[in-house]
C-alpha positions as CSV (number, residue, x, y, z in Angstrom):
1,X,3.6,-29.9,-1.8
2,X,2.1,-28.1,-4.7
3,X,-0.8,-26.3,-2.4
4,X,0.4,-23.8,0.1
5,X,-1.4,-23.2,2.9
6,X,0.5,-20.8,5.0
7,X,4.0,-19.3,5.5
8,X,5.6,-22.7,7.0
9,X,3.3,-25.1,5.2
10,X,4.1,-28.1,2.5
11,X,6.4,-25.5,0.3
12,X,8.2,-24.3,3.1
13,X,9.3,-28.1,4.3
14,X,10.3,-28.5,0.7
15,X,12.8,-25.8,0.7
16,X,14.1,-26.6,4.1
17,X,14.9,-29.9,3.2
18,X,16.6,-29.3,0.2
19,X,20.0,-28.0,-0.5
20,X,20.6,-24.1,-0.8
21,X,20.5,-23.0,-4.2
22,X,24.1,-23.2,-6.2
23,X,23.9,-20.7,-9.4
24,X,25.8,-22.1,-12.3
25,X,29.5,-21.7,-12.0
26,X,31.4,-19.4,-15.0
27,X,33.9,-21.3,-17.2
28,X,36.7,-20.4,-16.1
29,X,36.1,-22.8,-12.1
30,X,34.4,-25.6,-14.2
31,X,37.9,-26.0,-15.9
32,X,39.6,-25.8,-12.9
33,X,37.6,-29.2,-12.4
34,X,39.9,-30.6,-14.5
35,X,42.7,-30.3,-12.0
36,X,41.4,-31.7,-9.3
37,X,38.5,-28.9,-8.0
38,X,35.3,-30.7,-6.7
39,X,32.5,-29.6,-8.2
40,X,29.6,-27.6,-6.4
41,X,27.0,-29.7,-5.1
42,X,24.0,-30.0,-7.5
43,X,21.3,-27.1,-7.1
44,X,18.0,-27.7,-6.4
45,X,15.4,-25.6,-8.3
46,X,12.3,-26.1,-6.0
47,X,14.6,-23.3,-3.9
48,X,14.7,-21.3,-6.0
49,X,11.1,-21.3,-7.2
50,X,10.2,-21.1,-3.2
51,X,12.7,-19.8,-1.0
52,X,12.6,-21.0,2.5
53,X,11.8,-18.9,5.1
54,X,14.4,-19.6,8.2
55,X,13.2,-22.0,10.9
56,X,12.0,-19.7,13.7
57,X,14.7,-19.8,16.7
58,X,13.7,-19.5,20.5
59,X,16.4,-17.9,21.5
60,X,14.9,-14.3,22.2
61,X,12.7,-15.8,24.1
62,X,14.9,-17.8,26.1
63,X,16.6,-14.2,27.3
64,X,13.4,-13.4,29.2
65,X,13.6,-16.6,31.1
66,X,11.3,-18.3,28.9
67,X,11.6,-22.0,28.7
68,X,12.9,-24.4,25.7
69,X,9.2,-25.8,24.3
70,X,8.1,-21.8,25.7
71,X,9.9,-20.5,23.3
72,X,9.8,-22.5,20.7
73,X,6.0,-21.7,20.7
74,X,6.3,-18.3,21.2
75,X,9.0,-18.4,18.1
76,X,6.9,-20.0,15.6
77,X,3.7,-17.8,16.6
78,X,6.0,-14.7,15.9
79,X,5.4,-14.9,12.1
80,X,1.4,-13.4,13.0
81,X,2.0,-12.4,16.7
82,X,4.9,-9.7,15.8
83,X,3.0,-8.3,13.1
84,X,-0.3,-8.0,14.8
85,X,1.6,-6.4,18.1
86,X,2.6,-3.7,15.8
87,X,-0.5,-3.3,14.2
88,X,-2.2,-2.6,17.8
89,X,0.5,0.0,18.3
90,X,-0.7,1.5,15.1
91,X,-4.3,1.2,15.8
92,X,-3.5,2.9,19.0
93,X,-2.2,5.8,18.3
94,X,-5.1,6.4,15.4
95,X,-8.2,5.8,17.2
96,X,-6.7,7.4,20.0
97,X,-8.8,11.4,20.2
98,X,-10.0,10.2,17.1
99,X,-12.6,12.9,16.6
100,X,-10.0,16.0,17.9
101,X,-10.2,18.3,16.4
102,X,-14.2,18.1,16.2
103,X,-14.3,20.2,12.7
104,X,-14.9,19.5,9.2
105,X,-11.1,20.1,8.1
106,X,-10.1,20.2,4.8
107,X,-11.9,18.2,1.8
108,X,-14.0,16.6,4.6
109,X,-16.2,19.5,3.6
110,X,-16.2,16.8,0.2
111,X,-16.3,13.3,1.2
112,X,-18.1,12.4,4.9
113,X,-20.9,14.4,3.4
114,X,-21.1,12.9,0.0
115,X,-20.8,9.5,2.3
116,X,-24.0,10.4,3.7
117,X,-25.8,11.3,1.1
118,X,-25.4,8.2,-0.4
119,X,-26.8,6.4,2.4
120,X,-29.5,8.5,2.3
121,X,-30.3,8.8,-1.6
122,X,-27.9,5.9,-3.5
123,X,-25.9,9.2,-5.1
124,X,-24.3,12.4,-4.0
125,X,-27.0,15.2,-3.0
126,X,-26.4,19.1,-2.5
127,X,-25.7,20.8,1.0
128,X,-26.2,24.1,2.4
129,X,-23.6,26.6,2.5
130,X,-23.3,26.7,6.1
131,X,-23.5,22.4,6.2
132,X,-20.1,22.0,8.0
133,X,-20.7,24.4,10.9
134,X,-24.4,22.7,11.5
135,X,-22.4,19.6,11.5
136,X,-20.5,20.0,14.5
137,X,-23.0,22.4,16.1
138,X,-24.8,21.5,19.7
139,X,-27.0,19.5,18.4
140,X,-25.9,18.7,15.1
141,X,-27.9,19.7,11.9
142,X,-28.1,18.1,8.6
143,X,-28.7,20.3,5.7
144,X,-29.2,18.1,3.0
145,X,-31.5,18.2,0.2
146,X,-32.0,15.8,-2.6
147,X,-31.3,18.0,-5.8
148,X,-27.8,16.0,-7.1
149,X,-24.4,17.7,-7.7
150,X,-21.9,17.0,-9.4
151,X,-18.8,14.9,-7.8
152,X,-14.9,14.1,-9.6
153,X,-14.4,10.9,-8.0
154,X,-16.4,7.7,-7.7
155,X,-18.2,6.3,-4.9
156,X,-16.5,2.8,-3.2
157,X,-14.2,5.2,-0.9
158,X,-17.2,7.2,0.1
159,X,-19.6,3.9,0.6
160,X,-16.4,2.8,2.7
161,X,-16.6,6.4,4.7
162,X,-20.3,6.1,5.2
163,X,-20.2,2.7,6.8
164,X,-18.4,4.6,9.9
165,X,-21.3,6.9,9.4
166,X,-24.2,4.5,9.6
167,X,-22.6,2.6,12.5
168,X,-21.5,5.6,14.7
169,X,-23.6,8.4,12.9
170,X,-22.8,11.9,11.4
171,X,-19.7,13.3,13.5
172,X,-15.8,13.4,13.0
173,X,-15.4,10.2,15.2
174,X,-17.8,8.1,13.1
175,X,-16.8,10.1,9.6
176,X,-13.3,9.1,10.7
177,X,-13.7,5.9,11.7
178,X,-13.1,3.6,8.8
179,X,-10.2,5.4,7.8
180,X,-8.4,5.1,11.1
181,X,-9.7,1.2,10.6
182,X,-8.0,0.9,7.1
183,X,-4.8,2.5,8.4
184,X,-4.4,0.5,11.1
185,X,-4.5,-2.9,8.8
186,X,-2.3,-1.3,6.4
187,X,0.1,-1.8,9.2
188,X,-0.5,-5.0,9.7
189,X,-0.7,-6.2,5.7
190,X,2.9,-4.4,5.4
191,X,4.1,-6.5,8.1
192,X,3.1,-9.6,6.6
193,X,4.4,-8.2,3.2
194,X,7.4,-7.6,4.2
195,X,7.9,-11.1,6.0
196,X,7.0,-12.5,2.3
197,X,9.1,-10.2,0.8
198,X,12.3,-10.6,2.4
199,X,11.6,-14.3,3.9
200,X,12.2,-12.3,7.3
201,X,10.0,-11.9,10.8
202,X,11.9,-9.2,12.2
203,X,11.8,-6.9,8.8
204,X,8.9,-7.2,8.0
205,X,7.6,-5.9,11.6
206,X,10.0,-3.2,10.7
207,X,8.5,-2.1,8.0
208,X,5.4,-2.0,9.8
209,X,6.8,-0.1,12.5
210,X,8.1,2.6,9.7
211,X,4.5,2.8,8.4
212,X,3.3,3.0,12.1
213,X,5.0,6.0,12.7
214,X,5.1,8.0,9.2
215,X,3.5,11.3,9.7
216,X,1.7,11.2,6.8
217,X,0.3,7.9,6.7
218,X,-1.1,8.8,10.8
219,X,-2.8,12.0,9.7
220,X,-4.4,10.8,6.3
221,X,-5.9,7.5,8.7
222,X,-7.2,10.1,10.8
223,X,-9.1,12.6,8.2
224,X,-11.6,11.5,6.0
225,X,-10.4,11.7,2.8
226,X,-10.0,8.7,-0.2
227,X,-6.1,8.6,-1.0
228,X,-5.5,6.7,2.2
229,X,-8.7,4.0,0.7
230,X,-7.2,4.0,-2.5
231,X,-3.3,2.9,-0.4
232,X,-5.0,0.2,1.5
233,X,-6.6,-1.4,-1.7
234,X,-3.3,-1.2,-3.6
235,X,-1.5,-2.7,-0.5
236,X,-3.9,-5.5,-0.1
237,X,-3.6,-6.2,-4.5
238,X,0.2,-6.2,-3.5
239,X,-0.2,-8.6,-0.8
240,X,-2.1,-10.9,-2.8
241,X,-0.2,-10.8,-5.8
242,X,2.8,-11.9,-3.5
243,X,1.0,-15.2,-1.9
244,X,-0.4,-15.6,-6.3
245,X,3.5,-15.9,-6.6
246,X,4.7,-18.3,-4.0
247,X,1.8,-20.8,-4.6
248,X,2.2,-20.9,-8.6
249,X,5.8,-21.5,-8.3
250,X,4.8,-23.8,-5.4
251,X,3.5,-25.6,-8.5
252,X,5.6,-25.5,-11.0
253,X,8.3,-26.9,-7.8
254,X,6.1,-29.4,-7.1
255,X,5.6,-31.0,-10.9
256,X,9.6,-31.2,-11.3
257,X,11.1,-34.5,-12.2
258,X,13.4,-35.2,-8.9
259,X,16.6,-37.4,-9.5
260,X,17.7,-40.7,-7.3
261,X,19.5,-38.0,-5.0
262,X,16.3,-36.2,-4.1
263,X,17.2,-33.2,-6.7
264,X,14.8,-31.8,-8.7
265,X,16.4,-30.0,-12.0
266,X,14.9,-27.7,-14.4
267,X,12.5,-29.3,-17.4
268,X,11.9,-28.1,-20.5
269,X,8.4,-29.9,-20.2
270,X,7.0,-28.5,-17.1
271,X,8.3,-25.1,-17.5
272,X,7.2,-24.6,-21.4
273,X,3.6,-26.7,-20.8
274,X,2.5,-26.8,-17.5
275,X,-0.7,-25.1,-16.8
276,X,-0.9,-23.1,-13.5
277,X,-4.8,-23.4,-12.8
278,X,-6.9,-21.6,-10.5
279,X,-5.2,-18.9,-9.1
280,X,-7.7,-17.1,-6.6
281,X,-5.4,-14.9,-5.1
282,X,-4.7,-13.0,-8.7
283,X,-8.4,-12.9,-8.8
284,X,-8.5,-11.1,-5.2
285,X,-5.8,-8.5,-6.3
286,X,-7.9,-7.6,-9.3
287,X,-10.6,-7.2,-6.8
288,X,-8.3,-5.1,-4.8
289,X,-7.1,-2.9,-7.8
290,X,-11.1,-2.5,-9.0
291,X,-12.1,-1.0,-5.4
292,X,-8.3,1.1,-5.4
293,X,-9.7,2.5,-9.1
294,X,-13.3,2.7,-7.8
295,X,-12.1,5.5,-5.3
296,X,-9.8,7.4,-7.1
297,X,-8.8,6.7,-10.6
298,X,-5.2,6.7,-10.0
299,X,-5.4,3.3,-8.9
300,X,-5.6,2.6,-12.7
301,X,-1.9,3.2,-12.8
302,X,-1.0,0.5,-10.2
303,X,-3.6,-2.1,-12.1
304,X,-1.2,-1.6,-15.2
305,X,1.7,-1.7,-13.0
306,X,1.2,-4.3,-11.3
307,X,-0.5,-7.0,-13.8
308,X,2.5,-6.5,-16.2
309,X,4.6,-7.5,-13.2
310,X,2.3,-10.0,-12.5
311,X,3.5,-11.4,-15.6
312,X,6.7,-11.1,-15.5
313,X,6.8,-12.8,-12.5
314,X,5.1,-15.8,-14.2
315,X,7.6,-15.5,-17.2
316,X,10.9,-15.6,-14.8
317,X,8.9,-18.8,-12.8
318,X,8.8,-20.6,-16.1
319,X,12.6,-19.6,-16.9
320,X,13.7,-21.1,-13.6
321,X,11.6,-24.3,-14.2
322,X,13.6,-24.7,-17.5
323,X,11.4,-23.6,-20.0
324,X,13.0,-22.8,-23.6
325,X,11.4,-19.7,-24.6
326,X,9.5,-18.8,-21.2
327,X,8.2,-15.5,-22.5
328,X,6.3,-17.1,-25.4
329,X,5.0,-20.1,-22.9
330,X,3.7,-17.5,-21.0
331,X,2.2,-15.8,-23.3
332,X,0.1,-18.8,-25.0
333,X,-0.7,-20.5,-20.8
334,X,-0.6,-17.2,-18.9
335,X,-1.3,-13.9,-20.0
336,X,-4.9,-14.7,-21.3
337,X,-6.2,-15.4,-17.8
338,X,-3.9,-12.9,-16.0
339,X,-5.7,-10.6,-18.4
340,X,-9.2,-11.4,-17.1
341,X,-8.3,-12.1,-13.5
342,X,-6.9,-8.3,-12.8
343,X,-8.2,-6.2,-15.7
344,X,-12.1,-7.5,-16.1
345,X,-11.8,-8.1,-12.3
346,X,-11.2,-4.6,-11.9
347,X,-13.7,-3.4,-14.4
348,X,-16.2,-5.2,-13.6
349,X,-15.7,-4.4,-9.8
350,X,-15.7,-0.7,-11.0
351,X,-19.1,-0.3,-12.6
352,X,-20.4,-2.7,-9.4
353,X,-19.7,0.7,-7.6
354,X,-21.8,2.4,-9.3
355,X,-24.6,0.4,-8.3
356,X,-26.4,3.2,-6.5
357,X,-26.3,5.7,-9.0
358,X,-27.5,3.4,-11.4
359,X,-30.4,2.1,-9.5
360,X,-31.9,5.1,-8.8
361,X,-32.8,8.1,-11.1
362,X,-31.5,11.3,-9.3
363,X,-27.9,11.5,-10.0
364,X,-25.9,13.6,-11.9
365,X,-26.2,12.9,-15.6
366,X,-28.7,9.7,-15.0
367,X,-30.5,10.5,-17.7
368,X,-28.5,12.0,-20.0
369,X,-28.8,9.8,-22.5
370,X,-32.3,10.1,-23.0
371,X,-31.3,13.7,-23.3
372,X,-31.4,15.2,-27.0
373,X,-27.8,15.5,-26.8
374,X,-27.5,12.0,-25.7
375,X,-29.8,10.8,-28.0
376,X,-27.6,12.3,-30.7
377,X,-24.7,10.9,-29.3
378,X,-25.2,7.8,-31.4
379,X,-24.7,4.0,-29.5
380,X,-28.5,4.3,-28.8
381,X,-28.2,0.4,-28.7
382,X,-26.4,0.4,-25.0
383,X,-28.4,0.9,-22.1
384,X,-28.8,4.5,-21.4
385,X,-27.4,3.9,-18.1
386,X,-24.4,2.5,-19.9
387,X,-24.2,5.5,-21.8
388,X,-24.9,8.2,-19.3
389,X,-22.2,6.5,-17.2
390,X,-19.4,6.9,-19.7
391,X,-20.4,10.7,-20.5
392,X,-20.2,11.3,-16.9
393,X,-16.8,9.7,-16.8
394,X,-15.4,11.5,-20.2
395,X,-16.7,15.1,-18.2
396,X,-14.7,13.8,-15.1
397,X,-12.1,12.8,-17.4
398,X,-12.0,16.3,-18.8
399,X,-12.2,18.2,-15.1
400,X,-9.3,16.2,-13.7
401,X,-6.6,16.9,-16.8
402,X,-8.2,20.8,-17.2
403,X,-7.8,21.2,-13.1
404,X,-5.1,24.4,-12.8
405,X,-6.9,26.7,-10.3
406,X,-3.7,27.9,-8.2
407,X,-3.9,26.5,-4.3
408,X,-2.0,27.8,-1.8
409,X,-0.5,24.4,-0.8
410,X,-0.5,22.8,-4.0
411,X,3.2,21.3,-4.8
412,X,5.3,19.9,-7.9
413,X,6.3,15.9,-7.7
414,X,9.8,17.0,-8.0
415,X,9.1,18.2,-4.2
416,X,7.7,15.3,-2.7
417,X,10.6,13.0,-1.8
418,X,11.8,15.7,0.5
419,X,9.2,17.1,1.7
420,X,9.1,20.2,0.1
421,X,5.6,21.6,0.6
422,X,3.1,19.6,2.9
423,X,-0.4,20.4,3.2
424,X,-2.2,22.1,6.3
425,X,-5.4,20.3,6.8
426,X,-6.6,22.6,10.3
427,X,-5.0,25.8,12.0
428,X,-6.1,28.4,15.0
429,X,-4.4,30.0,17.3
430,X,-6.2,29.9,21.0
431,X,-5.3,32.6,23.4
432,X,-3.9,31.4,26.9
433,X,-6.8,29.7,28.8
434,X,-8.6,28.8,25.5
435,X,-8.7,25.3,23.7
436,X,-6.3,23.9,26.8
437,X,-3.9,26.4,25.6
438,X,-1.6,27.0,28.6
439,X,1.1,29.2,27.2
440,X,1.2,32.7,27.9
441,X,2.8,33.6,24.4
442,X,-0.6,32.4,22.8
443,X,-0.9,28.6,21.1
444,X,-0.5,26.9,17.9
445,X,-3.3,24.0,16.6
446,X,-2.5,22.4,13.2
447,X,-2.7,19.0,11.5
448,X,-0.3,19.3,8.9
449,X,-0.2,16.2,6.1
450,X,4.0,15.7,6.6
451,X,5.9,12.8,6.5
452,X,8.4,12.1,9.4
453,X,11.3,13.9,7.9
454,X,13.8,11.5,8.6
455,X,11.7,8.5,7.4
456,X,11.4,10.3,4.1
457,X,15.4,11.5,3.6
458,X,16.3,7.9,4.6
459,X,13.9,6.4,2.7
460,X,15.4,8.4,-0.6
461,X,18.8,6.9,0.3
462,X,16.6,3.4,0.4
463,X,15.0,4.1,-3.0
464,X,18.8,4.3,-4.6
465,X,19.6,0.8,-2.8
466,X,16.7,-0.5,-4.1
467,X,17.3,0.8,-7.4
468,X,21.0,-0.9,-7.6
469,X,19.4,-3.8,-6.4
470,X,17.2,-4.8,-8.8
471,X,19.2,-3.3,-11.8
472,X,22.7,-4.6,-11.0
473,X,22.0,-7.7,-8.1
474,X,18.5,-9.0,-10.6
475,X,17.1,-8.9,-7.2
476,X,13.0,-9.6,-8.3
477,X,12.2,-8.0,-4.5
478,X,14.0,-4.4,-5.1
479,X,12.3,-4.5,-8.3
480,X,8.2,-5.3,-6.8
481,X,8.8,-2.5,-4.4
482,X,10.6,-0.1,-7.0
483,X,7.4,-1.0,-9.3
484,X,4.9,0.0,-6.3
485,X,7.0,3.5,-6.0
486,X,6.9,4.1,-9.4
487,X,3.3,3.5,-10.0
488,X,2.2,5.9,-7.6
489,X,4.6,8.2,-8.4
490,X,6.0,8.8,-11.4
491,X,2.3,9.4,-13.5
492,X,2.3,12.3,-11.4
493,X,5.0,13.8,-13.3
494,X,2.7,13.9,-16.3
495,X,0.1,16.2,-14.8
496,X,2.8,19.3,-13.5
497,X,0.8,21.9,-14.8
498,X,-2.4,20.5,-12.5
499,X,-3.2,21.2,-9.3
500,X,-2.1,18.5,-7.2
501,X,-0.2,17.7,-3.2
502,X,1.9,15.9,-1.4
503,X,-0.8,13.8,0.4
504,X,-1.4,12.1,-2.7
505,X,1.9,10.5,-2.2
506,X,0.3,8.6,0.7
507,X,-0.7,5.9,-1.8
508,X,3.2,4.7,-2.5
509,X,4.3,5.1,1.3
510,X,4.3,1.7,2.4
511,X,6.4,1.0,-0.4
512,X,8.9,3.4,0.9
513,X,8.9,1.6,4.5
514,X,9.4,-1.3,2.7
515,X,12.4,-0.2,0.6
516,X,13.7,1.5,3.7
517,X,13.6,-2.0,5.5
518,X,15.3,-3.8,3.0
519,X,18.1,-1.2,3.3
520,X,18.3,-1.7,7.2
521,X,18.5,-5.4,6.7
522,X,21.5,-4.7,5.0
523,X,22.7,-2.4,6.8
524,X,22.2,-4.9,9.7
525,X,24.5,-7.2,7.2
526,X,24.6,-10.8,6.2
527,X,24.4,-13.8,8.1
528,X,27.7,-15.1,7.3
529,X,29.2,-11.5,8.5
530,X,31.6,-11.3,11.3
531,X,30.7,-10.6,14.7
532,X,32.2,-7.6,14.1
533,X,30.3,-6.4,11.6
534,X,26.9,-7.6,12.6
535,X,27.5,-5.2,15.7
536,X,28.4,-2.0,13.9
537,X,25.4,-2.6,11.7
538,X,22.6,-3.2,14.2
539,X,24.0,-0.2,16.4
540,X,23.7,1.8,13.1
541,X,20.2,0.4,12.3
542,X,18.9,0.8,15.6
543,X,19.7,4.1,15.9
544,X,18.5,5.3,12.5
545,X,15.0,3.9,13.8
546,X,15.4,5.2,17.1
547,X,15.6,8.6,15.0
548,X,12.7,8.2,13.3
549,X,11.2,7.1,16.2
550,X,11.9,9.9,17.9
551,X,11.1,12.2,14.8
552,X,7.5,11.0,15.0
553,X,7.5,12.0,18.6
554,X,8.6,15.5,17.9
555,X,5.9,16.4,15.1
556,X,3.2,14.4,16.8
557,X,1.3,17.8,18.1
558,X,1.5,18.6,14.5
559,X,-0.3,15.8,13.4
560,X,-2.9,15.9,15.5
561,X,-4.2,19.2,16.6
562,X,-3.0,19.3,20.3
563,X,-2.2,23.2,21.3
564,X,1.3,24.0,21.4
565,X,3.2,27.0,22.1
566,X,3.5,29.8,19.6
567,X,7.4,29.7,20.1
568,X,7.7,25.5,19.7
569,X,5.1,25.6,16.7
570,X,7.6,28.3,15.2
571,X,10.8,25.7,16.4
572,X,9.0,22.6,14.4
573,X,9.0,25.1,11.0
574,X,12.1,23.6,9.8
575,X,11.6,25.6,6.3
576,X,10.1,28.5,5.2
577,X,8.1,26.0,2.9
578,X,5.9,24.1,5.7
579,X,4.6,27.7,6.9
């Protein structure tokens, strides 16, 4: 009972077999006692430490003809079979044409070829001017020299980038390629996420389906660029936070003194002084946020983010276990190791990027420190590797905060939500008979980085549920997702005077999907709702997702290059903004 194994293991049987959690009555009912009102059954806190997810039901599969032990198999394989159907939807639709448009579009002109240089070299080399059109030239050309130059970001995106490269060589396709991969099992982590999360099959394939068919989230898994990397890390430290959670309350669930009736009740003992042990899956999200940071230092805000929630999480586990002063057990058994499973984790997986540029003596500002200004520097007792590598941080540093060069699709946060100014990654205009353009007018070929409008409005709709959720209903769920929103949203908001864009906003997308699906399950209502009522709300859900369905649809030329008349390019410009 105290080791979980998977969704419907030992914790899951515990919760199903015992009562459904009773909160404490107020006053004013236990007097009522007095006069003759039974009291409520006694609450058992192993669910609430590990709410059960509900026993999978065949009776879907009993519409399609399916037989009674049929579809009882087919019911409990749904928990991984539903979420990895949608993920081959997903995967799909991004591999599919994968190297169309066959151009360096962009800030590939950045990452594929810093991706190969570092195969080539162990650090980031210098091109030729004309590198991108030799690229994609009949036969392709590789100007690359050795001389270094200088790069903002650090390498684990790009070593992600160049495995693509090395496996399918130097083109879009293979440049492309592990992108699209990471995408795809985005798709499939949010699924599983989600069925965590809300203790629901069908949700949680939801949210999947959302992220399957954001516009954003397509295009960025099929350009080679690192926000979509640094998303798939922060999903994956997400993910494995969440399973971290279930198994250490699994624990605490499982130590609980149970009465002659089979109840287990809080303990000041267990919840004040029991220690939680190994926790490998904290360890793999610190992992997670390390790589996430490793690609683009904005990860760094979710690694705060989420190891104080982390935490927290821990703190509210002890409360429920009946601990006295859980925040101060927590402290003392808890916050000592969360600290070294997430934050040295992460650090330590950070400089392990770096492993190239430190093996070898050609990058940028290697050897500064046996420079005379690095010499002068003082802290000659650190390696001069050590050294060189934090000047060449506090110089990236100093770039990224100093950035205002004016962009012609750069965009304030404030915008984002709605859309306000998305980013046009490729545009030309074939004449009829060029490119497959068969319009007379003339065509239109873009891939524009925009979100599926009415996946984004809803989902600001879903970000106020959300909200009211976890500040009025102390629902722990509203508030993980409002914490993944915030953290790749709100430090933004810091940095208006820089030059930034709405693609960054990729990285807090899934959270959005997720928020939206929790919404929809309400909307769908609950299961003690009348007939009634469960109709009107699964008419309204399904055709809010048939919208957005359909949305995706509508844009999809946009998002992938195809040619398109002039006049329906001009009818997809719903504002002024997106020209």
């Amino acid at each position: 009972m105290g080791r979980v194994t998977s969704d419907t293991t030992a914790t899951d049987a515990v919760a199903h077999a015992a009562p459904e959690p009773a909160r404490q009555p107020p006053v004013w009912q236990r007097r009522l006692r007095r006069f003759g009102c039974p009291a409520a059954p006694p609450a058992d806190v192993r669910a609430r430490l590990v709410p059960a997810y509900p026993r999978p039901a065949g009776r879907l599969w009993a519409v399609f003809g399916a037989g009674p032990d049929a579809a009882a198999r087919l019911a409990r394989w749904s928990g991984w079979g539903g979420p990895l159907l949608v993920a081959l939807f997903a995967g799909v639709l991004r591999f599919w044409n994968l190297g169309s448009p066959r151009k360096v579009i962009f800030d590939e002109t950045y990452y594929p070829k810093d991706a190969w240089s570092l195969l080539q070299y162990g650090y980031e080399g210098t091109w030729a001017k004309n590198a991108n059109d030799a690229l994609v030239a009949h036969p392709p050309h590789i100007l690359l020299s050795p001389e270094h130059s200088y790069v903002v970001h650090p390498p684990a995106g790009k070593w992600l980038i160049a495995v693509g490269e090395w496996a399918l060589g130097m083109n879009p396709f293979g440049w492309r390629f592990m992108v699209a991969l990471l995408g795809t099992l985005s798709v499939l982590l949010i699924c599983r996420i989600g069925r965590r999360l809300m203790r629901s099959t069908a949700l949680g394939c939801l949210a999947g389906t959302l992220l399957a068919v954001d516009g954003l989230h397509f295009v960025m898994s099929r350009t080679a660029l690192l926000d979509l990397i640094v998303m798939f890390w922060v999903v994956g430290a997400f993910g494995c936070l969440l399973v971290d959670r279930d198994r250490t309350r699994a624990r605490l669930a499982a130590a609980l003194p149970v009465s002659p009736d089979s109840v287990a009740r809080p303990d000041a003992e267990v919840g004040d002084r029991l220690r939680l042990g190994w926790r490998p899956w904290r360890i793999a999200a610190g992992l997670c946020l390390g790589l996430a940071s490793a690609t683009k230092w904005n990860g760094l805000y979710f690694l705060a983010a989420f190891a104080l929630m982390s935490f927290l999480w821990d703190v509210a586990a002890r409360r429920t276990a009946g601990a006295r002063r859980p925040f101060r057990s927590a402290l003392r058994r808890d916050v000592l190791a969360a600290f070294g499973s997430t934050v040295v984790v992460a650090l330590a997986t950070y400089l392990a990027s770096w492993t190239g540029w430190i093996a070898t003596k050609g990058g940028y500002y290697r050897d500064w420190a046996t420079t005379p200004d690095g010499r002068a520097a003082g802290w000659t007792w650190l390696p001069d590797w050590l050294r060189s590598l934090w000047h060449y941080q506090t110089e990236v540093y100093a770039f990224h905060t100093g950035l205002t060069t004016p962009h012609t699709y750069q965009s304030n946060p404030w915008s984002w939500l709605v859309l306000g100014r998305p980013v046009s990654y490729f545009y030309e205009d074939p004449k009829f008979g060029q490119d497959g353009c068969t319009a007379a007018e003339g065509c239109a070929r873009e891939v524009l980085a925009l979100g599926t409008p009415l996946l984004w409005w809803a989902s600001c709709f879903a970000l106020l549920y959300v909200l009211y959720r976890w500040l009025f209903k102390r629902d722990w769920r509203a508030g993980a997702i409002a914490c993944g929103v915030a953290a790749g949203y709100l430090p933004w908001f810091l940095y208006q005077e820089r030059t930034i864009f709405l693609f960054y906003a990729v990285v807090f997308v899934p959270f959005l999907c997720l928020a939206l699906a929790m919404m929809i399950g309400a909307i769908l209502g609950p299961p003690g709702a009348s007939e009634r009522r469960r109709t009107l709300g699964a008419v309204g859900a399904g055709v809010l997702v048939l919208l957005i369905i359909w949305n995706f649809i509508y844009f999809y030329p946009l998002y992938t290059g195809l040619p398109i008349p002039k006049s329906a390019w001009h009818h997809r410009m719903w504002f002024d903004s997106w020209v």
